[in-house]
KOLBA-168016 format. One record per residue (C-alpha): residue number from 0; x, y, z. Coordinates in nm, 3 decimals. Layout:
<nodes>
[NUM, [X, Y, Z]];
...
</nodes>
This chain:
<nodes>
[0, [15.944, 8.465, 20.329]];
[1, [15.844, 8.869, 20.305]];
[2, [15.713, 8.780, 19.926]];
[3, [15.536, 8.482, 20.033]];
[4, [15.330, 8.693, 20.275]];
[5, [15.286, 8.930, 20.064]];
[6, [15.139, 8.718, 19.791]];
[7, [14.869, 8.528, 19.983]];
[8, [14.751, 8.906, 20.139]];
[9, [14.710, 9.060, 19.803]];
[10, [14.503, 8.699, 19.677]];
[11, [14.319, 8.745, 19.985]];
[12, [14.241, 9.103, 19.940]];
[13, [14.101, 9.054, 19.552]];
[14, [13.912, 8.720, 19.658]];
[15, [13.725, 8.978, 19.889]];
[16, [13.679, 9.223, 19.642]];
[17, [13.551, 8.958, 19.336]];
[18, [13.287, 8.851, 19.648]];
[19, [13.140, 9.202, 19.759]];
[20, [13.141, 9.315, 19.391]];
[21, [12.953, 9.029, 19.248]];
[22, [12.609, 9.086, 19.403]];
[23, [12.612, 9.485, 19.277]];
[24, [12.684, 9.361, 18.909]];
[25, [12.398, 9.131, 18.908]];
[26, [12.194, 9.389, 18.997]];
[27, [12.336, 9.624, 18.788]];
[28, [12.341, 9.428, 18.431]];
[29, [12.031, 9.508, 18.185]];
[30, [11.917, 9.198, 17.956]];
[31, [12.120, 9.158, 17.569]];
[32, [11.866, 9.172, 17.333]];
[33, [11.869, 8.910, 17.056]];
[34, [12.008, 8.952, 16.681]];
[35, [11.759, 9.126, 16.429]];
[36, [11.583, 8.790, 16.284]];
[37, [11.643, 8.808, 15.888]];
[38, [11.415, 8.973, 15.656]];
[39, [11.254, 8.834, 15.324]];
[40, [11.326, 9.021, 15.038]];
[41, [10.982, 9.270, 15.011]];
[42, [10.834, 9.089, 14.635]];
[43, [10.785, 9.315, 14.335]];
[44, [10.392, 9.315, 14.369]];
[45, [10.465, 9.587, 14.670]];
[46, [10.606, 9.877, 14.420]];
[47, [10.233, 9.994, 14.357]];
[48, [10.243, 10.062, 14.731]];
[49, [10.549, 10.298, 14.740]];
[50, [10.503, 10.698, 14.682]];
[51, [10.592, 10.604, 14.325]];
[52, [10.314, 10.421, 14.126]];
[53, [10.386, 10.311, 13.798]];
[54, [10.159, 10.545, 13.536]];
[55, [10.164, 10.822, 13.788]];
[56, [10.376, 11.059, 13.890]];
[57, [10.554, 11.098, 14.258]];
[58, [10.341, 11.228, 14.589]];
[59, [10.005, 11.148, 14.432]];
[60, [9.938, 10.862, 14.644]];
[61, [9.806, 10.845, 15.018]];
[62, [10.097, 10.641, 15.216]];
[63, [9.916, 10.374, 15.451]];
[64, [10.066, 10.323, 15.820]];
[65, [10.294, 10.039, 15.701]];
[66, [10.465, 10.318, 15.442]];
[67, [10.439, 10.618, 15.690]];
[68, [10.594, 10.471, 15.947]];
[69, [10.998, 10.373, 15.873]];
[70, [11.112, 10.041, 15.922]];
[71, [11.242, 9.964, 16.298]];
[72, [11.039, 10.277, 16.442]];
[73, [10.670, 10.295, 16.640]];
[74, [10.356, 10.496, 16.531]];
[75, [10.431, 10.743, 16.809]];
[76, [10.778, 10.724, 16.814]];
[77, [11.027, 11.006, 16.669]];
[78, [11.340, 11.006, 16.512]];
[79, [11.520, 11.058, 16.834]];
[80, [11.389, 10.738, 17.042]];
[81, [11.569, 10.421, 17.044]];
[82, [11.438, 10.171, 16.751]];
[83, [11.250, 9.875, 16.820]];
[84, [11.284, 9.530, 16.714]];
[85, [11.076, 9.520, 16.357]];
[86, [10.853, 9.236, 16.330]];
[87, [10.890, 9.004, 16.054]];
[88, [10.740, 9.053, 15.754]];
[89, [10.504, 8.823, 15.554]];
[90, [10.543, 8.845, 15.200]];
[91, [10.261, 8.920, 14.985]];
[92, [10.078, 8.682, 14.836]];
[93, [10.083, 8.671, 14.413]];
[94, [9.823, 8.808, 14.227]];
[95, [9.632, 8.652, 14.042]];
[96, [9.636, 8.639, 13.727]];
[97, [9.379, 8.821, 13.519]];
[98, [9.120, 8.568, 13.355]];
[99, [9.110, 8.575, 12.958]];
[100, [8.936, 8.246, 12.867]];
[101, [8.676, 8.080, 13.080]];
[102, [8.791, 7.752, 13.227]];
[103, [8.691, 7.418, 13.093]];
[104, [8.563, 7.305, 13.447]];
[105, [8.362, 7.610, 13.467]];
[106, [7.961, 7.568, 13.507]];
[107, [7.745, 7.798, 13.250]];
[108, [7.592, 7.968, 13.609]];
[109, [7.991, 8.068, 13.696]];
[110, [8.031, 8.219, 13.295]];
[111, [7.742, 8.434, 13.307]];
[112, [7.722, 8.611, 12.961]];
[113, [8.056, 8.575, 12.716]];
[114, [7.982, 8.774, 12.395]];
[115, [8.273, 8.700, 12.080]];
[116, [8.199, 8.917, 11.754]];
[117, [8.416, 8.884, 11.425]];
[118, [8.407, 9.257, 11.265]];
[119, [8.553, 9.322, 10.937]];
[120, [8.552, 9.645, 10.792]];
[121, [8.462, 9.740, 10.434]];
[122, [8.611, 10.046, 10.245]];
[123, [8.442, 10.146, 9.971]];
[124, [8.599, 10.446, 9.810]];
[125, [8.300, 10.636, 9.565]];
[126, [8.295, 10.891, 9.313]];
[127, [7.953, 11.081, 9.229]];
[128, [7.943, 11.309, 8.976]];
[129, [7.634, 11.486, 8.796]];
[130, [7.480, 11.465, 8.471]];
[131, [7.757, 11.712, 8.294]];
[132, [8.040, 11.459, 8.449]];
[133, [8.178, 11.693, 8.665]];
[134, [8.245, 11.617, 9.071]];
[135, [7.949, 11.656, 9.336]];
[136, [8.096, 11.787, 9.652]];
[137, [7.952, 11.863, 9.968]];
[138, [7.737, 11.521, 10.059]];
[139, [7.697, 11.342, 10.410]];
[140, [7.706, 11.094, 10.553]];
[141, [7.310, 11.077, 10.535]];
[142, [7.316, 11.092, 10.165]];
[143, [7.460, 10.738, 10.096]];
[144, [7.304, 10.404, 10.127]];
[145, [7.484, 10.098, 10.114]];
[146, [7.400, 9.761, 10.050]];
[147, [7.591, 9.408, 10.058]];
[148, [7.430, 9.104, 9.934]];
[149, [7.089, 9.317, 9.897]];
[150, [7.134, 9.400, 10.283]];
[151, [7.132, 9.771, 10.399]];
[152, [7.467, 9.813, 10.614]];
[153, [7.481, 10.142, 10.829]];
[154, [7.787, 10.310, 10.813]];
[155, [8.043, 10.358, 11.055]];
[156, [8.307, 10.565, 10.926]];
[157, [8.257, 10.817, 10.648]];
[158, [8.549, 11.082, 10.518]];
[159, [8.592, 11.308, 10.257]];
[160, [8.983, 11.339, 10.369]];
[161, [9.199, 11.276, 10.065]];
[162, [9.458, 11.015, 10.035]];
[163, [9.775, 10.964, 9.905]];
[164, [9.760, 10.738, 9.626]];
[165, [10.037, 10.448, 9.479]];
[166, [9.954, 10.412, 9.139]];
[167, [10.097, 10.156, 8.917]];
[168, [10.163, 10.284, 8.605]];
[169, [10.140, 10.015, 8.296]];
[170, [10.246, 10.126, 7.943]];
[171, [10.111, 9.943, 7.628]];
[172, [10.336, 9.903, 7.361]];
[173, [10.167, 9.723, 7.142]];
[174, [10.013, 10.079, 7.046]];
[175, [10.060, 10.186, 6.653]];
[176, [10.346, 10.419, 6.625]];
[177, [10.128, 10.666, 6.549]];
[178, [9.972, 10.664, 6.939]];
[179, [10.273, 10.514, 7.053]];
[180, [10.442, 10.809, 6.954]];
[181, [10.161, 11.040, 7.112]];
[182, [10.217, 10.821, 7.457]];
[183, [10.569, 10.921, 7.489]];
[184, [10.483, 11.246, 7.417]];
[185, [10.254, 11.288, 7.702]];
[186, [10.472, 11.098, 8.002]];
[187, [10.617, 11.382, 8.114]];
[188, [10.321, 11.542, 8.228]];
[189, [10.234, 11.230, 8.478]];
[190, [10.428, 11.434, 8.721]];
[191, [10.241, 11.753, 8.719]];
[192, [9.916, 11.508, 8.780]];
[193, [10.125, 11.420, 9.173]];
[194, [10.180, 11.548, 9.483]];
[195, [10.497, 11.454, 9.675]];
[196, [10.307, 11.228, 9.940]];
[197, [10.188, 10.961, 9.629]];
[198, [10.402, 10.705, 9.462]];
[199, [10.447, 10.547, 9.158]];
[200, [10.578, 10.229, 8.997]];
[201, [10.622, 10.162, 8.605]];
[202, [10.526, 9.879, 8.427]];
[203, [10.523, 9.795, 8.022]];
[204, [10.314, 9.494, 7.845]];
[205, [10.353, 9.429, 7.495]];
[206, [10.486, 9.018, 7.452]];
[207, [10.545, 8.977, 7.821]];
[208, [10.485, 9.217, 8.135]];
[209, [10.766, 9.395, 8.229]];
[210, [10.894, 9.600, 8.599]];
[211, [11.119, 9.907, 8.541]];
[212, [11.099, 9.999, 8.869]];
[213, [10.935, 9.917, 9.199]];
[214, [10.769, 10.200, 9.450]];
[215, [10.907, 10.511, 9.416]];
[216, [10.830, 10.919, 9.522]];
[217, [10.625, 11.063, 9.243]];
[218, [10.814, 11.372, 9.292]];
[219, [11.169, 11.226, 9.220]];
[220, [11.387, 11.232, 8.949]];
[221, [11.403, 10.886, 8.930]];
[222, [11.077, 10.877, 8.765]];
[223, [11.140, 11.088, 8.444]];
[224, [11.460, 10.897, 8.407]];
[225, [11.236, 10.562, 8.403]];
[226, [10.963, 10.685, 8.180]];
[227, [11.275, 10.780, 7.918]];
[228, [11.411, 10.465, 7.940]];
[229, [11.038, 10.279, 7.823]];
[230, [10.954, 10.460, 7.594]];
[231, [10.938, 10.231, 7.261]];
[232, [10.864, 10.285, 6.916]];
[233, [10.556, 10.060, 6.877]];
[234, [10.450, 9.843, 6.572]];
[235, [10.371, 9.943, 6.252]];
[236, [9.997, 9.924, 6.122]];
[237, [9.996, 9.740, 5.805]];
[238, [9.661, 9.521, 5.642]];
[239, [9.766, 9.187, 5.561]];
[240, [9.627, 8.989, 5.294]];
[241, [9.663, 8.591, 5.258]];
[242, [9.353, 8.537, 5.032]];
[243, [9.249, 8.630, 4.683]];
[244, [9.478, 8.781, 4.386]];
[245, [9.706, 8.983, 4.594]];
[246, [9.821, 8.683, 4.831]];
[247, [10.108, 8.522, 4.806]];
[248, [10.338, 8.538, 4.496]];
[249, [10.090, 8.747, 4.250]];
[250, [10.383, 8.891, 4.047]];
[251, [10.619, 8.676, 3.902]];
[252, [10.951, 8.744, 3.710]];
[253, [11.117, 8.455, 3.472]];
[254, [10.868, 8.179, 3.664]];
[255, [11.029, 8.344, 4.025]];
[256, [10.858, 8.567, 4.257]];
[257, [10.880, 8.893, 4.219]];
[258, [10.952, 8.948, 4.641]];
[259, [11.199, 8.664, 4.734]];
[260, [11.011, 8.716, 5.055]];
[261, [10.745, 8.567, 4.910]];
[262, [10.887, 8.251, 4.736]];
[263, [10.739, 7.935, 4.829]];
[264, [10.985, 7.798, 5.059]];
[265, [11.072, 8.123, 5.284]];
[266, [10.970, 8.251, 5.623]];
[267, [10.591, 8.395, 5.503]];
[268, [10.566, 8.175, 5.195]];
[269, [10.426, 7.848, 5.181]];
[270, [10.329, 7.570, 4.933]];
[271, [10.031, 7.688, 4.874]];
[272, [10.178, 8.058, 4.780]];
[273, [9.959, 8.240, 5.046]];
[274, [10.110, 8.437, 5.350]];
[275, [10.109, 8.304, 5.694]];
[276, [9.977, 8.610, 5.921]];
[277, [10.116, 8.585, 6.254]];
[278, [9.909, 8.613, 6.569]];
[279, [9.907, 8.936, 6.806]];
[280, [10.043, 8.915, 7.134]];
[281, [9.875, 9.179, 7.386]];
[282, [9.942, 9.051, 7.739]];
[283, [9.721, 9.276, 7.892]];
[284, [9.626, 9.046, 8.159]];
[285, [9.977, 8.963, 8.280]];
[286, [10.077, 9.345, 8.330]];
[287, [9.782, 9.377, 8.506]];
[288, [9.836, 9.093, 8.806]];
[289, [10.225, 9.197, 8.767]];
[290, [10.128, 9.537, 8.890]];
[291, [9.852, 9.405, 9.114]];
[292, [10.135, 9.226, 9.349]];
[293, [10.314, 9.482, 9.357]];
[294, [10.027, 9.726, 9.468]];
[295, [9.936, 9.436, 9.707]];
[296, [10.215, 9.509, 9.937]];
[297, [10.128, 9.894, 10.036]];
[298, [10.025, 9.971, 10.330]];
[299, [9.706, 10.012, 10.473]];
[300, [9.612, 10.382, 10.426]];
[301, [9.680, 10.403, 10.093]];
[302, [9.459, 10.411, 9.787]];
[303, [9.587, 10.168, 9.549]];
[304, [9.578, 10.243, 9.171]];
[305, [9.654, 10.047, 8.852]];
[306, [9.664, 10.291, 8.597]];
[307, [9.643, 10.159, 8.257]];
[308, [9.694, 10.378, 7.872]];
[309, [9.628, 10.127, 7.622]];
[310, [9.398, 10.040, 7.372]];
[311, [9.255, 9.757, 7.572]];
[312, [9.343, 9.440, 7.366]];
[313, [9.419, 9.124, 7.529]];
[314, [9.562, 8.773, 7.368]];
[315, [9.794, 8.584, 7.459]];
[316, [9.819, 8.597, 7.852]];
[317, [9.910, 8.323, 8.067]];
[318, [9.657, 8.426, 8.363]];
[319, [9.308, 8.447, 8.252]];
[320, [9.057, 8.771, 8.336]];
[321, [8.847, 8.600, 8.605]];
[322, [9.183, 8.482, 8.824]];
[323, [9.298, 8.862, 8.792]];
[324, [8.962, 9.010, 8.882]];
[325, [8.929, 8.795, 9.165]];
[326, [9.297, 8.894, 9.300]];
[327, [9.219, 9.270, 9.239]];
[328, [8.860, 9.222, 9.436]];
[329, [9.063, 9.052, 9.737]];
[330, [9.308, 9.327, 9.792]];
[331, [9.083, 9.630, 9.710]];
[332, [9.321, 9.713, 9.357]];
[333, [9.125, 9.946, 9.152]];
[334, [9.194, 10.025, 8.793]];
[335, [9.168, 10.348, 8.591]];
[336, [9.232, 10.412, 8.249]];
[337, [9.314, 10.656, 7.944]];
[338, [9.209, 10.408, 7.616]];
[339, [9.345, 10.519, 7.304]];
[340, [9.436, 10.409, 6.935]];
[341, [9.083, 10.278, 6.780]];
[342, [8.920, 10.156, 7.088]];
[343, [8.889, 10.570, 7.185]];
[344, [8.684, 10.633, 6.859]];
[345, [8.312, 10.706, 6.817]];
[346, [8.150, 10.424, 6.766]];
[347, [8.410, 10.180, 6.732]];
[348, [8.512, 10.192, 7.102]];
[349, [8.162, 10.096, 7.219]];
[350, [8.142, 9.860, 6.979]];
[351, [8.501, 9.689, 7.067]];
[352, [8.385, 9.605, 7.368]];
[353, [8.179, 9.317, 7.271]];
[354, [8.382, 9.041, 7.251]];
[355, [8.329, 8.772, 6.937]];
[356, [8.433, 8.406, 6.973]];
[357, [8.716, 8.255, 6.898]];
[358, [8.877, 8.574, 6.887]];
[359, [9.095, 8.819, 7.092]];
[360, [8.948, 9.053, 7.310]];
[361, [8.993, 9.414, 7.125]];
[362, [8.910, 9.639, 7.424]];
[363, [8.901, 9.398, 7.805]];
[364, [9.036, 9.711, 7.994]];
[365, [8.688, 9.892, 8.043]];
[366, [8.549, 9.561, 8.180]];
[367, [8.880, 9.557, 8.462]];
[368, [8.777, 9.956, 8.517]];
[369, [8.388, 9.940, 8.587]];
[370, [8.456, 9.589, 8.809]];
[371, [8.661, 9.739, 9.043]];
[372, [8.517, 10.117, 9.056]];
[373, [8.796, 10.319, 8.858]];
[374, [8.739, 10.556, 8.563]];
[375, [8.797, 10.540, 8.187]];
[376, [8.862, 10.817, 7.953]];
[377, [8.904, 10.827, 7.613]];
[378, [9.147, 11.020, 7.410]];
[379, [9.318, 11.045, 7.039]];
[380, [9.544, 11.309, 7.082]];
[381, [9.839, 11.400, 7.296]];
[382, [9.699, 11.681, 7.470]];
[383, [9.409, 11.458, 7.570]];
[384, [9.583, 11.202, 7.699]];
[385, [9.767, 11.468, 7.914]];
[386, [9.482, 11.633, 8.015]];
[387, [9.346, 11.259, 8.115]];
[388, [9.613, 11.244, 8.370]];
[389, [9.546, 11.525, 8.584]];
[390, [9.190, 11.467, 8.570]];
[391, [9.218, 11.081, 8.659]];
[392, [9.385, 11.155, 8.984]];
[393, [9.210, 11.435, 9.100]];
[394, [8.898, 11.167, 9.105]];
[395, [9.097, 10.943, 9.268]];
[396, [9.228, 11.191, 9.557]];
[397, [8.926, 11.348, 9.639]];
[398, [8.662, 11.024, 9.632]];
[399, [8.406, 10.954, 9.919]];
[400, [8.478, 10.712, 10.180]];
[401, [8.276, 10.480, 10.310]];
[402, [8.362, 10.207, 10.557]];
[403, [8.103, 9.961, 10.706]];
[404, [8.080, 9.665, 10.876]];
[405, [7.989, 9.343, 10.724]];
[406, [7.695, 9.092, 10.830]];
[407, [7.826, 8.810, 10.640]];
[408, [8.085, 8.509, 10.819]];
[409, [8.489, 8.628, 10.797]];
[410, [8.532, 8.258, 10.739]];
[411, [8.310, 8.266, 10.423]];
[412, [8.521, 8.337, 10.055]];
[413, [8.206, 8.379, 9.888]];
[414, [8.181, 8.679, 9.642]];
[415, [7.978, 9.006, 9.828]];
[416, [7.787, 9.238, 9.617]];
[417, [7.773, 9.617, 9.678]];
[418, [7.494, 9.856, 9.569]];
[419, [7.608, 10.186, 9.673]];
[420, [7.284, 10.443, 9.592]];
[421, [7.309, 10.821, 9.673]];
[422, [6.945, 10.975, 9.776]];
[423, [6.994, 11.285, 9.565]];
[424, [6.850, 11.296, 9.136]];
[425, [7.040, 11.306, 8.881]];
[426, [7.360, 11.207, 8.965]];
[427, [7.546, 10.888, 8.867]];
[428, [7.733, 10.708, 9.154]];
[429, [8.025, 10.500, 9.052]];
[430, [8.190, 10.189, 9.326]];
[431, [8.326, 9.878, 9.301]];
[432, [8.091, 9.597, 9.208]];
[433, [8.167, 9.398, 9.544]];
[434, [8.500, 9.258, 9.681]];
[435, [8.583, 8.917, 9.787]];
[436, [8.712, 8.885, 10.208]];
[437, [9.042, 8.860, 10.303]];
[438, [9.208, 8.832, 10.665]];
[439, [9.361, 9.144, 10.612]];
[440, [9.074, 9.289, 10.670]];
[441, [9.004, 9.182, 11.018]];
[442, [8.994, 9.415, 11.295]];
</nodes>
């Protein structure tokens, strides 16, 4: 009975106190704010906006009031007020993408004035000398005019800088063994004729072009190694007859012939007792456009070189002189020369150079030389030949450079002459003939 009273006081007592404490709470209680809404991820295009800009460096940019003021806090507020809900944040919208072709919709008032120009670029490498034959230096720019197609072109680069050189060096042995035997003589003095920054490849012609070794420093000791290995002992001169009383079997002995070699029946006999003379093979043509691919693959920068010792005779080739001049024209190949054995004597060498019909070409290298702007010398002995060397790239290093810009289409194949004059007397100015355009030398 005690507990029961007890009991309904003390529920009586906290009813009273839940009723006069519920009006002060009211009063009391502040609002809940709401959860932070979410936020979009801020998009890449906003970096340049940061104190970091790509391309510059940190703290050279003026912060606007969106990147002075951290996220959650006012203008005017300071690190030590409460935050305030952050608004949400729009993302920006993409840029747009810069404009590189003018759209097909678009009206010839909205294009305005679109200008497209094709350049390409036209080395032309050029030796002067004076009338002694001996190297002008010193000239400008000014002193050089250049023409294409009978059309002055003004110049736009012009250096007197040397470059390296990778030369393509192509050995005839199809030489007497008489100059054959001066050639090998003289190889090891290519060298001396280099500088470490050139290169060098070796080639040999005689039946059939042959590589004994691609690119390679001038400077190594690869290259001696190489020249040992092709060295050959060339062909022996002889006169053959196979008319009149000393052909065939003129001697005989008990009704035979008197050289077995030269019974009817054998390898040079024949019914008729006369000697068949075989033909000469000088594939001068074929080393040439062998080398010529090779040299095609240097890099820009670069002058390239074939450079021929031989007495110039060509028969037998597979490509023909006007496919290999044209390749040489397209990939700006120049060839230089030492000519020796007959076609480097007085009188005989001019006159070699006039080719009869119907019969081999006895000196073809001088016509590859003056086509494509290189130099020819002539020598009969081993020190000249030597002497030839040094000489021959020193003309090559240290030519004038002249680069222009064409008028004519890129798209046209056409053959372009070049007249390159010098505005100075007396002195003779030797460049390529013209060249024929190639995409490789598009700008």
């Amino acid at each position: 009975m005690n507990l029961g009273l007890k009991g309904a006081a003390l529920a009586a007592g906290l009813g009273f106190g839940l009723i006069l404490a519920a009006p002060g709470a009211a009063q009391q209680q502040s609002a809940v704010p709401d959860a932070p809404t979410p936020q979009s991820a801020v998009p890449l295009s906003d970096v340049t906006a940061g104190p970091i800009t790509p391309g510059s460096g940190a703290g050279t940019e003026t912060r606007g009031t969106k990147d002075a003021t951290p996220p959650g806090m006012t203008p005017n507020s300071s690190s030590a007020q409460q935050p305030t809900q952050a608004a949400p944040s729009t993302p920006a919208p993409p840029k747009e993408p810069i404009q590189t072709t003018p759209p097909e919709t678009a009206t010839p008032e909205q294009l305005g004035n679109i200008f497209r120009l094709n350049v390409t670029y036209v080395e032309v490498p050029v030796t002067v000398k004076d009338n002694k034959g001996n190297l002008v230096p010193g000239l400008t720019w000014r002193d050089f005019r250049v023409y294409e197609n009978g059309v002055y072109e003004p110049l736009k680069i012009f250096t007197v800088d040397p470059a390296p050189l990778s030369i393509a060096f192509v050995i005839d042995q199809g030489l007497t063994s008489d100059v054959m035997n001066s050639v090998n003589s003289s190889l090891g003095a290519v060298q001396g004729a280099l500088t470490p920054y050139d290169e060098l490849a070796i080639f040999t012609y005689s039946h059939m072009a042959h590589e004994w070794t691609g690119f390679t420093g001038a400077q190594s000791a690869r290259v001696p190694a190489v020249f040992a290995l092709a060295k050959s002992a060339g062909t022996e001169e002889l006169i053959p007859v196979n008319s009149g009383p000393l052909a065939g079997c003129s001697i005989h002995v008990n009704g035979s012939c008197a050289d077995p070699n030269l019974q009817e029946g054998r390898s040079v006999g024949s019914d008729r007792g006369a000697i068949t003379i075989p033909k000469e093979i000088h594939t001068l043509n074929d080393a040439i456009l062998a080398a010529a691919k090779e040299l095609s693959t240097r890099p820009k920068g670069r002058r390239r070189i074939i450079y021929v010792i031989s007495d110039g005779k060509e028969a037998g080739s597979k490509a023909t002189y006007k496919d290999v001049l044209r390749y040489l024209q397209t990939n700006n190949i120049a060839v230089w020369g030492t000519v020796v054995g007959d076609s480097a004597r007085w009188g005989i060498g001019y006159l070699s150079r006039f080719h009869l019909p119907f019969q081999m070409y006895d000196n073809l290298l001088v016509k590859y030389i003056y086509s494509t702007g290189g130099e020819a010398h002539s020598e009969r002995d081993q020190n000249g030949i030597e002497r030839s060397y040094a000489k021959i790239a020193e003309e090559a290093r240290t030519q004038y450079t002249l680069v222009y810009a064409t008028h004519e289409s890129v798209y046209d194949g056409k053959f372009r002459k070049i007249d390159v004059r010098v505005e100075r007397p007396g002195l003779e100015v030797n460049a390529k003939a013209g060249y024929y355009p190639s995409a490789s030398d598009l700008r």
